[in-house]
C-alpha positions in Angstrom: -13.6 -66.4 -37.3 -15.0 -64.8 -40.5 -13.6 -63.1 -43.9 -13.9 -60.2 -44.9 -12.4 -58.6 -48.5 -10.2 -61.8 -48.3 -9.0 -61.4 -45.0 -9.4 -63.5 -41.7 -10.8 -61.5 -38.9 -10.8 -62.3 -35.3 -12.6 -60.8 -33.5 -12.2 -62.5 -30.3 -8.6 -61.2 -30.6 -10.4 -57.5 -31.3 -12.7 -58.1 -28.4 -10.2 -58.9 -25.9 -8.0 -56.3 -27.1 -10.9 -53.2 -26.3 -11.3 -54.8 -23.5 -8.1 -54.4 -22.0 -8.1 -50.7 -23.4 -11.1 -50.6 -21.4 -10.2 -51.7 -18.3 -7.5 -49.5 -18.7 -9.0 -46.2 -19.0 -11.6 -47.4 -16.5 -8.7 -47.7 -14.0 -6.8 -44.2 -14.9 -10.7 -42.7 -14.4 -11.0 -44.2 -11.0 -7.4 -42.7 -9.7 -8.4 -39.5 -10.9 -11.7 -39.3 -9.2 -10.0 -40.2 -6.2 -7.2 -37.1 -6.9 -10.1 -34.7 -7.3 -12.6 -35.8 -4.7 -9.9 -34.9 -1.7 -9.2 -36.4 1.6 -11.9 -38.2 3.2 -14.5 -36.5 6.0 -12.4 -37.0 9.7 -13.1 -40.9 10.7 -13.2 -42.3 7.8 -11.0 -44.9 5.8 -9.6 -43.2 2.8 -10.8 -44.9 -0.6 -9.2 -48.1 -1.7 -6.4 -46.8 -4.1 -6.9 -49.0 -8.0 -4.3 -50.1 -9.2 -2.8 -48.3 -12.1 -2.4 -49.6 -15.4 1.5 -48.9 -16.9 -0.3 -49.3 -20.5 -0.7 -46.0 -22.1 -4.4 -44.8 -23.0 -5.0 -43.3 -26.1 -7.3 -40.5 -25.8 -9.4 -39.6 -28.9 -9.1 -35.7 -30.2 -12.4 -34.3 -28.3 -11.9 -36.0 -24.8 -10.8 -33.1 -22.7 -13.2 -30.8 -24.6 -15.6 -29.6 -21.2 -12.5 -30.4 -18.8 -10.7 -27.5 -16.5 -7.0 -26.4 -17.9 -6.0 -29.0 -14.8 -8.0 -32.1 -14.9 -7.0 -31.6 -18.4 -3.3 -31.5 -17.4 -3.4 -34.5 -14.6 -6.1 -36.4 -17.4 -3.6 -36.5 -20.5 -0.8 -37.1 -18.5 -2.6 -40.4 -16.7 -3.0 -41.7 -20.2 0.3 -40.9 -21.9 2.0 -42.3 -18.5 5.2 -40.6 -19.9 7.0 -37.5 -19.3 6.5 -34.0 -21.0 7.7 -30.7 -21.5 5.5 -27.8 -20.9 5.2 -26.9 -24.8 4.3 -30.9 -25.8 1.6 -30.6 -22.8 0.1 -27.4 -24.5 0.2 -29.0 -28.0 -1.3 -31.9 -26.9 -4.3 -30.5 -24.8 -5.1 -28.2 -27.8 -4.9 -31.6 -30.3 -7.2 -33.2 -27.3 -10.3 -30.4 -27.0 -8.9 -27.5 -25.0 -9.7 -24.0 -26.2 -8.2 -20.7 -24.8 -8.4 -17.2 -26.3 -5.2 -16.1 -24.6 -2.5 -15.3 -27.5 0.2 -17.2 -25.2 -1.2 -20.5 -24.6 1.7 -22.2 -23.6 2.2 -19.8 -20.9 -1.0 -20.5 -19.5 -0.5 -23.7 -19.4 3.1 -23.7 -17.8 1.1 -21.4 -15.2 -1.0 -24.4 -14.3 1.8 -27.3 -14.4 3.7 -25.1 -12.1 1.0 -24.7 -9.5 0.1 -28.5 -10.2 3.8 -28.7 -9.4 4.0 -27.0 -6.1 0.7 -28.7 -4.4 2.2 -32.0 -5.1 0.0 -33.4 -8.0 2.7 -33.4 -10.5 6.7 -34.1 -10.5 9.1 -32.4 -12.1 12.1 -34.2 -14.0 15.0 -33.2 -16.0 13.3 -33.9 -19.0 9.6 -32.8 -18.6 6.6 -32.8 -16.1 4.8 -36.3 -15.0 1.9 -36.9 -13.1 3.0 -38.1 -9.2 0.1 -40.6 -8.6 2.5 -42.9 -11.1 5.8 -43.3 -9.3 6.1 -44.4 -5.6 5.7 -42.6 -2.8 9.6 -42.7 -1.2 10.4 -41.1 -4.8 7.9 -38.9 -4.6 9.0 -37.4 -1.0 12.7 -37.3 -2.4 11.7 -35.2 -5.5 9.6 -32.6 -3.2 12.7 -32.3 -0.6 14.9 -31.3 -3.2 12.2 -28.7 -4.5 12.1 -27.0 -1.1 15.2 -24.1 -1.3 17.7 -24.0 1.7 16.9 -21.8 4.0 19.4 -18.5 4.3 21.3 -17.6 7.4 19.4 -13.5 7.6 22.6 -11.4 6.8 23.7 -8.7 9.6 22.9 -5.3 8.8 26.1 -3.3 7.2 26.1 0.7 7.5 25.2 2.1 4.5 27.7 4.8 2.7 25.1 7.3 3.0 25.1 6.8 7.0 28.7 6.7 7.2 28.7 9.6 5.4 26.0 11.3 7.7 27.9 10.0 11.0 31.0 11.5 9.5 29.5 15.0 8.8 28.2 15.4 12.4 30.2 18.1 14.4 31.7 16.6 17.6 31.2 18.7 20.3 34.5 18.7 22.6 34.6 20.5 26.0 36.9 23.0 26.6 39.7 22.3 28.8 38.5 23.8 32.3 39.5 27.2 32.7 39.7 28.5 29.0 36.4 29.6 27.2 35.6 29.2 23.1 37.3 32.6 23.1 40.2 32.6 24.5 41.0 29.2 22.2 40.1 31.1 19.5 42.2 33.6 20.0 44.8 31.5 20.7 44.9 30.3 17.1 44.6 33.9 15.4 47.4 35.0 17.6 49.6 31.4 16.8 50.0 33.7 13.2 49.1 36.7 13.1 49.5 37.5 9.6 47.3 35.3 8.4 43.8 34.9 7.9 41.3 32.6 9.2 37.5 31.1 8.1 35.5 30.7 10.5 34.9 26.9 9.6 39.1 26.2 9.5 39.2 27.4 12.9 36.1 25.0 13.9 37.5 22.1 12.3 40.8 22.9 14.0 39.1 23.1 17.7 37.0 19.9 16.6 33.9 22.6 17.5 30.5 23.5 16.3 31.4 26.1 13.0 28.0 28.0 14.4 29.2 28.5 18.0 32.7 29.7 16.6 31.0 31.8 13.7 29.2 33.5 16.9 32.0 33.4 19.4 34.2 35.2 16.4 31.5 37.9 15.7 31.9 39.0 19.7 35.4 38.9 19.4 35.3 41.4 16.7 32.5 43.6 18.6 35.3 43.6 21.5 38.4 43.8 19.6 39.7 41.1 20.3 39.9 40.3 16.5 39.5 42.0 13.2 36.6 41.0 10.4 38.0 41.1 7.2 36.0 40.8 4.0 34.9 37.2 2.9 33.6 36.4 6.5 37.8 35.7 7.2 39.4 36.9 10.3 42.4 37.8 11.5 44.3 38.5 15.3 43.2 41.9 16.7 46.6 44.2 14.9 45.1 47.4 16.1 44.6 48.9 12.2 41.6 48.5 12.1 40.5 50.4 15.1 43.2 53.4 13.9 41.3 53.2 10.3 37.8 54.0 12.2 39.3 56.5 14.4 40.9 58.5 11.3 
């Protein structure tokens, strides 16, 4: 015991107290040597996993001053032993020694808890990030099953409008029924009215043919008579005028 200013000090009580502190952090430094040193070399044991202390550590303002962005992450976390949000993460590491010259620190950060994230190393809850080597492993297997997404059944391919349009606009070709030629079909329908006049594209659609084989077909017909070419590429059943109009 002694007095000092009036007061009683123990400082056994003070002694055993840093102690425990020590032994703490001493503890939290060990588990995170053994996060960053890897798996051990093929044949051999891992490393005896310490114990970890559920006291938290407090860490003094310069302590992750020459530390990566995450050992600097996985450090603060091991002391605080609680749960945090990506922006309390960033305001603490800054408070705790990290500098960055990016004008979105918090971003950077989440970067890092995100990839910390998907390699395992941290967990994510509702209400913040916490680091995994703290909570048992059946809790940490169920947290990274429910991480992965459900796979998707690959959707069967659907025709496109543009391809049903295309497919649409293709001219079927259609034979002829045996015996009767383009022609004479042709002149079939010019004959069916006389009076009237047909494009050469109408009468395609009509025999469901190619409109260039009955634009060709109709420019014979008219070199043989056997129809009349009016102006506006229309055409009409041979009427004999226009052979008397050429005559005269």
């Amino acid at each position: 015991m002694a007095e000092e200013n009036g007061n009683t000090i123990d400082y056994r009580s003070v002694l055993a107290d840093m102690e425990a502190k020590r032994a703490a952090l001493d503890s939290a430094i060990a588990n995170l040597k053994i996060f960053l040193s890897g798996r051990a070399s093929v044949g051999e044991p891992p490393p005896p996993r310490q114990p970890i202390s559920a006291e938290p550590i407090e860490l003094h303002k310069g302590a992750l001053l020459d530390k990566s962005l995450p050992a600097a992450i996985k450090l603060y976390l091991s002391a605080v032993k609680r749960k945090m949000t990506n922006k309390e993460i960033a305001n603490a590491l800054r408070e705790h020694g990290v500098e960055s010259t990016s004008e979105n620190f918090e971003g950077v950060v989440s970067g890092a808890i995100k990839r910390l994230g998907d390699s395992g190393e941290l967990l994510r809850f509702k209400d913040g990030w916490a680091l995994a080597a703290l909570y048992p492993e059946h809790l940490r297997n169920r947290i990274s099953q429910e991480k992965k997404p459900a796979r998707k059944k690959p959707k069967a391919k659907r025709a496109t409008k543009s391809n049903k349009k295309k497919k649409s606009q293709e001219p079927m070709i259609v034979a002829s029924p045996e015996g009767v030629g383009l022609e004479s079909r042709i002149e079939g329908i010019l004959k069916s009215a006389p009076a009237k006049t047909f494009a050469s594209e109408e009468i395609a659609k009509a025999l469901n043919a190619l409109p260039q084989a009955v634009s060709l077909a109709l420019g014979r017909m008219a070199l043989k008579g056997k129809a009349d070419k009016l102006p506006g590429k229309l055409y009409q059943a041979n009427s004999g005028k226009l052979k008397e109009m050429k005559v005269g």
